[in-house]
C-alpha positions in Angstrom: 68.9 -32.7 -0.9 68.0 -31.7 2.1 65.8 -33.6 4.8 62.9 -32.1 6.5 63.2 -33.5 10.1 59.5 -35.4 11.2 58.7 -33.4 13.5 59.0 -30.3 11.9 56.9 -32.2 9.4 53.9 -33.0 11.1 53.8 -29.6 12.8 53.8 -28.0 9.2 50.8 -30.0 8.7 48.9 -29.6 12.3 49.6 -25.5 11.1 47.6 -26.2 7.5 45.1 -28.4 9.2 44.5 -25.7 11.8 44.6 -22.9 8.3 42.2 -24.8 6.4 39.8 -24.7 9.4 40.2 -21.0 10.0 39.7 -20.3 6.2 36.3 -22.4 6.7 35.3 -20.6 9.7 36.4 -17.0 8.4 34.1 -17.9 5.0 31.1 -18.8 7.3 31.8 -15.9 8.8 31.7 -13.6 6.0 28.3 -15.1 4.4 26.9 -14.4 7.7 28.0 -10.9 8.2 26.9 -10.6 4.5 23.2 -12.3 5.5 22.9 -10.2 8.4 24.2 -6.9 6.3 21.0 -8.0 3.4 18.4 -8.2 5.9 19.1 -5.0 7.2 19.2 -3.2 4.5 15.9 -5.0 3.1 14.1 -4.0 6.3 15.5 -0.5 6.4 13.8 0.3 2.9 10.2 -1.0 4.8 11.0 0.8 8.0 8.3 3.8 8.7 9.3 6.3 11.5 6.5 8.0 13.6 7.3 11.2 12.0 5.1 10.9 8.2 7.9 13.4 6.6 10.4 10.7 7.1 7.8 7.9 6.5 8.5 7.8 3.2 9.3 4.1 2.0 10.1 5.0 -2.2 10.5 8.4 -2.7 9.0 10.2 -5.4 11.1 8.7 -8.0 9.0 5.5 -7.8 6.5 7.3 -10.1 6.5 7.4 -14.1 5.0 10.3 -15.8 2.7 9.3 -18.4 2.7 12.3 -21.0 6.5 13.4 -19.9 9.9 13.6 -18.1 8.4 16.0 -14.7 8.7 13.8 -11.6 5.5 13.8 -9.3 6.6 17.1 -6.7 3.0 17.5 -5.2 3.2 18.0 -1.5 0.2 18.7 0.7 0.6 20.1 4.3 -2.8 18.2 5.3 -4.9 15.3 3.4 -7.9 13.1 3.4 -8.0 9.4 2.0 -11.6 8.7 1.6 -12.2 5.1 1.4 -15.0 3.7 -1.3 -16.1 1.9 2.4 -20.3 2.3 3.5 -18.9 3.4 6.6 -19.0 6.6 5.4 -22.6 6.7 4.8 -24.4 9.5 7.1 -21.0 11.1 8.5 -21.9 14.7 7.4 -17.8 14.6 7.5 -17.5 16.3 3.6 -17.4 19.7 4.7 -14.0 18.5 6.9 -12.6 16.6 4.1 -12.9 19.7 1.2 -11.1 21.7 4.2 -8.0 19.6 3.3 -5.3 20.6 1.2 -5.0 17.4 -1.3 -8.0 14.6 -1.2 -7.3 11.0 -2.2 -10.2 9.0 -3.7 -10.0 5.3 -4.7 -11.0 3.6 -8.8 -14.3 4.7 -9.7 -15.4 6.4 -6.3 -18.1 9.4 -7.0 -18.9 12.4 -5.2 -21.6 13.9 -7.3 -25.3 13.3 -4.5 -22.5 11.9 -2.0 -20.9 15.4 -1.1 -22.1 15.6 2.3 -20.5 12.4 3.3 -17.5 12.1 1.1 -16.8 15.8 0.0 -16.3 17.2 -3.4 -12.8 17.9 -4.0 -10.2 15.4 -5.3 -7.0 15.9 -6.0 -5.4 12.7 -6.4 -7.0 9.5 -7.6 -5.0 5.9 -7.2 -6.5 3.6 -9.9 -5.7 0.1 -10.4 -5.0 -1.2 -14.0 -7.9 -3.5 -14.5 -10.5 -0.3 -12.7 -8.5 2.0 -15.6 -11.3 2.2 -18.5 -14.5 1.8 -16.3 -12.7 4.7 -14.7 -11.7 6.9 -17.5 -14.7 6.1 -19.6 -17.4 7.7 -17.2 -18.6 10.9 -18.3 -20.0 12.0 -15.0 -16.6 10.5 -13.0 -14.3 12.6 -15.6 -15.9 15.8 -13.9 -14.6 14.6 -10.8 -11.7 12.7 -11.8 -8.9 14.9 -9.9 -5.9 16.4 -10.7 -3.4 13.9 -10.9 -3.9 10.1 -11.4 -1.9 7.4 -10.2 -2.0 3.9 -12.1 -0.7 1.2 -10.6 -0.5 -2.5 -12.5 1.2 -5.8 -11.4 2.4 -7.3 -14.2 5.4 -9.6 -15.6 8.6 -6.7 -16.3 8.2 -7.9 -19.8 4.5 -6.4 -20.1 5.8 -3.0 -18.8 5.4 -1.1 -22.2 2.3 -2.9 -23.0 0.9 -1.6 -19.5 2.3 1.6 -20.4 0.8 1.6 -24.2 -2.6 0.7 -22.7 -2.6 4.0 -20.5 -1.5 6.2 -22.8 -4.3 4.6 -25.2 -7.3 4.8 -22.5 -6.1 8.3 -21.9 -6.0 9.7 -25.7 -9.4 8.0 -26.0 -11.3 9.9 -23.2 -9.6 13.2 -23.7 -8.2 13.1 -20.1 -6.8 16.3 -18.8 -5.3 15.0 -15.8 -1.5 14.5 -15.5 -1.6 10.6 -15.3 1.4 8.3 -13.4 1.6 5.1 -13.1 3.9 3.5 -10.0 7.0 1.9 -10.9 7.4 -2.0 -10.9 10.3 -1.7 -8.3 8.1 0.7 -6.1 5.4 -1.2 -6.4 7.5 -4.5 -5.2 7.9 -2.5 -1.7 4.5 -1.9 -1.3 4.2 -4.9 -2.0 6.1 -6.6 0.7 5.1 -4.1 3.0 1.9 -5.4 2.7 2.8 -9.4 2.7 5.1 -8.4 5.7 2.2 -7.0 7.6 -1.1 -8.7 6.1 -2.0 -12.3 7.3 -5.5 -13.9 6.0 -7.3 -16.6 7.9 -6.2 -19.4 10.4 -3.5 -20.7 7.6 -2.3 -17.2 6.9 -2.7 -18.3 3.2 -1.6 -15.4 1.1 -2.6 -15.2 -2.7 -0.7 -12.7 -5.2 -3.8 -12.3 -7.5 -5.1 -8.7 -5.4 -2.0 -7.4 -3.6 -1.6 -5.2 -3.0 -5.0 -3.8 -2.7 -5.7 -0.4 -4.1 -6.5 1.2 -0.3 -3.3 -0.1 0.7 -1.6 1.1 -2.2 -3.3 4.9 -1.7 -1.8 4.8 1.6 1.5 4.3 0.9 1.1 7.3 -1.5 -0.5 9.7 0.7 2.5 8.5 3.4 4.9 10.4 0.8 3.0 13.3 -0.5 1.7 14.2 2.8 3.9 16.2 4.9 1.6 16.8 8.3 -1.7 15.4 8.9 -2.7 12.6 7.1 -7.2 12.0 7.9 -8.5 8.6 6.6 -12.5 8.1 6.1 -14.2 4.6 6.3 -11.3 2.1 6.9 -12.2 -0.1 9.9 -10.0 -0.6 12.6 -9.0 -4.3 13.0 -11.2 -7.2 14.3 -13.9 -5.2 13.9 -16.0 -7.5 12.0 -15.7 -9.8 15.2 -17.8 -7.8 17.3 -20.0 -5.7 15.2 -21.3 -7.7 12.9 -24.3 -9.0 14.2 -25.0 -5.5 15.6 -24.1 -3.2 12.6 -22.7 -4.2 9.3 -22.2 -1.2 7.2 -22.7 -1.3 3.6 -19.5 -2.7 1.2 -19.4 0.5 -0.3 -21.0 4.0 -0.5 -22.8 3.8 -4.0 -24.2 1.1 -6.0 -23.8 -1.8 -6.7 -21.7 -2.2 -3.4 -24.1 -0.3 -1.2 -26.3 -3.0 -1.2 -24.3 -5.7 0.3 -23.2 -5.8 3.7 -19.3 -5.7 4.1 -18.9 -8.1 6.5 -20.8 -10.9 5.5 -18.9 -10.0 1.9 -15.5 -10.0 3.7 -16.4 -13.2 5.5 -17.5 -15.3 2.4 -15.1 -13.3 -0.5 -11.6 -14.5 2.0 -13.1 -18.0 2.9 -13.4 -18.7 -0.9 -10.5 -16.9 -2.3 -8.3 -16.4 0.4 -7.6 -12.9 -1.2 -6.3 -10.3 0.3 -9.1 -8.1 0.2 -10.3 -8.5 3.7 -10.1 -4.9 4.6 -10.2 -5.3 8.7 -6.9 -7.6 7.6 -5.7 -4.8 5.7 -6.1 -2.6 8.5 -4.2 -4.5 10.7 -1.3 -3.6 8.2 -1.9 0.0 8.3 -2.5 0.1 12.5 0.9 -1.2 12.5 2.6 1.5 10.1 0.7 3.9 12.0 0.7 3.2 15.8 3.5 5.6 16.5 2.2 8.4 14.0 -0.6 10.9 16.0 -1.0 12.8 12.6 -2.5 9.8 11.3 -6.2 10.2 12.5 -9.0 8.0 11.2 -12.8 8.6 10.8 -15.8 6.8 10.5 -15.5 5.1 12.4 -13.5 6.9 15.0 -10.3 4.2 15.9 -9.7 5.6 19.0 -14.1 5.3 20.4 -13.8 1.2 18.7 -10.7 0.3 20.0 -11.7 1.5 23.7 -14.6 -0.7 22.9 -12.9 -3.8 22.1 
């Protein structure tokens, strides 16, 4: 038998000493190439270019038809997002809004004795589930209701036909004509984290789940698809801007009752100090003035952004 001499021994050993560390050091290596590969690809699907045509974050696959198979192909050159804000209140603006080719109104919004502030025309409609039958089941609303609506419902993946079901029911029930989509769960997970990515709430930047994202936000990231471009948004406040006017002039919550009777600030104020939701729209806006800083055919209207933010 032969004899392996000592020191060829012990440097046959120093060698799988020195192997096992480079093994180590290769496999650290690889779950940090692999971290680093993730994270890009995570923040590539919530990266928004300046351009709104390649803005899009989902594509229009992230949308389920209703009644059918046919994908959601609606493209507008121009649009309006008209928030349900009191803002709006005494803008004359709903002459400029009509003028654009697809209109985006929020839940239960009206335009009937509003016209001159908020227009007449809607196209598109982004309704969240729990808004869905007070929606639907208006008579006057229906007239109104727009072309196509778009559901959106968070919900555990297991509840996704019952959410579905209950849709399809509301819609049968009130003899709605509208073609009717609901947002995908895994769409609907990007806005999501669009918005957690962007939105921070009070001193502790406490963030519930129980309202996000919010159904303004959630229009937004629609009308960042469909519209190719201009997009025109009416009543969102730019951010901070309950911070310094307040005490000077706090519009209205909403446009029409019951929220035209309480003054959005003080709402805002008291509703994220109690809840810490994430329905603190000058929050919220923070979000969208950071998808947006880099986009000029985002503009934004009562208020004016660019007047407020000279101001502050």
């Amino acid at each position: 038998m032969l004899e392996i001499h000592p020191k060829i021994s012990l440097k046959g050993k120093e060698r799988w000493r020195t192997s096992k560390r480079n093994i180590k050091w290769y496999f650290l290596l690889a779950i940090v190439v692999f971290i680093f590969f993730w994270t890009f690809v995570k923040m590539r699907k919530l990266e928004w270019s300046p351009s709104i045509q390649n803005s899009v974050s989902v594509k229009y696959g992230g949308y389920e038809n209703i009644r059918g198979s046919s994908p959601l192909k609606l493209r507008c050159t121009t649009c309006a997002l008209v928030t349900n804000s009191g803002h709006t209140i005494g803008s004359y603006l709903g002459r400029q809004i009509d003028q654009t080719d697809c209109v985006f109104r929020l839940n239960r919004a009206p335009v009937t004795d509003y016209d001159d502030d908020v227009g007449s025309k809607t196209t598109i409609r982004v309704v969240s589930m729990r808004n869905l039958n007070a929606t639907l089941s208006n008579e006057a609303l229906r007239k109104s209701l727009g072309d196509v609506v778009i559901v959106y419902s968070r919900h555990k993946k297991s509840e996704h036909a019952v959410a579905q079901n209950k849709v399809r029911r509301l819609i049968s029930e009130n003899n709605i004509e509208a073609s009717i989509f609901m947002i995908t769960d895994e769409t609907l997970k990007i806005i999501d984290g669009t918005f957690r990515d962007h939105v921070y709430l009070g001193s502790n930047k406490a963030i519930t789940t129980k309202n996000l994202p919010t159904t303004g936000f959630t229009a937004f990231t629609t009308a960042m698809e469909i519209c190719q471009n201009r997009l025109d948004i009416y009543g969102m406040v730019p951010p901070y801007h309950c911070l310094k006017y307040m005490n000077t002039y706090d519009a209205p919550y909403s446009y029409f009752p019951p929220g035209n009777q309480i003054p959005s600030c003080k709402r805002e104020n008291s509703y994220g100090k109690r809840y810490a939701s994430s329905h603190i729209f000058t929050e919220e806006a923070i979000a969208i003035r950071d998808l947006t800083q880099d986009c000029s055919e985002v503009r934004f209207f009562s208020p004016d952004w660019k007047k407020r933010l000279s101001e502050q």
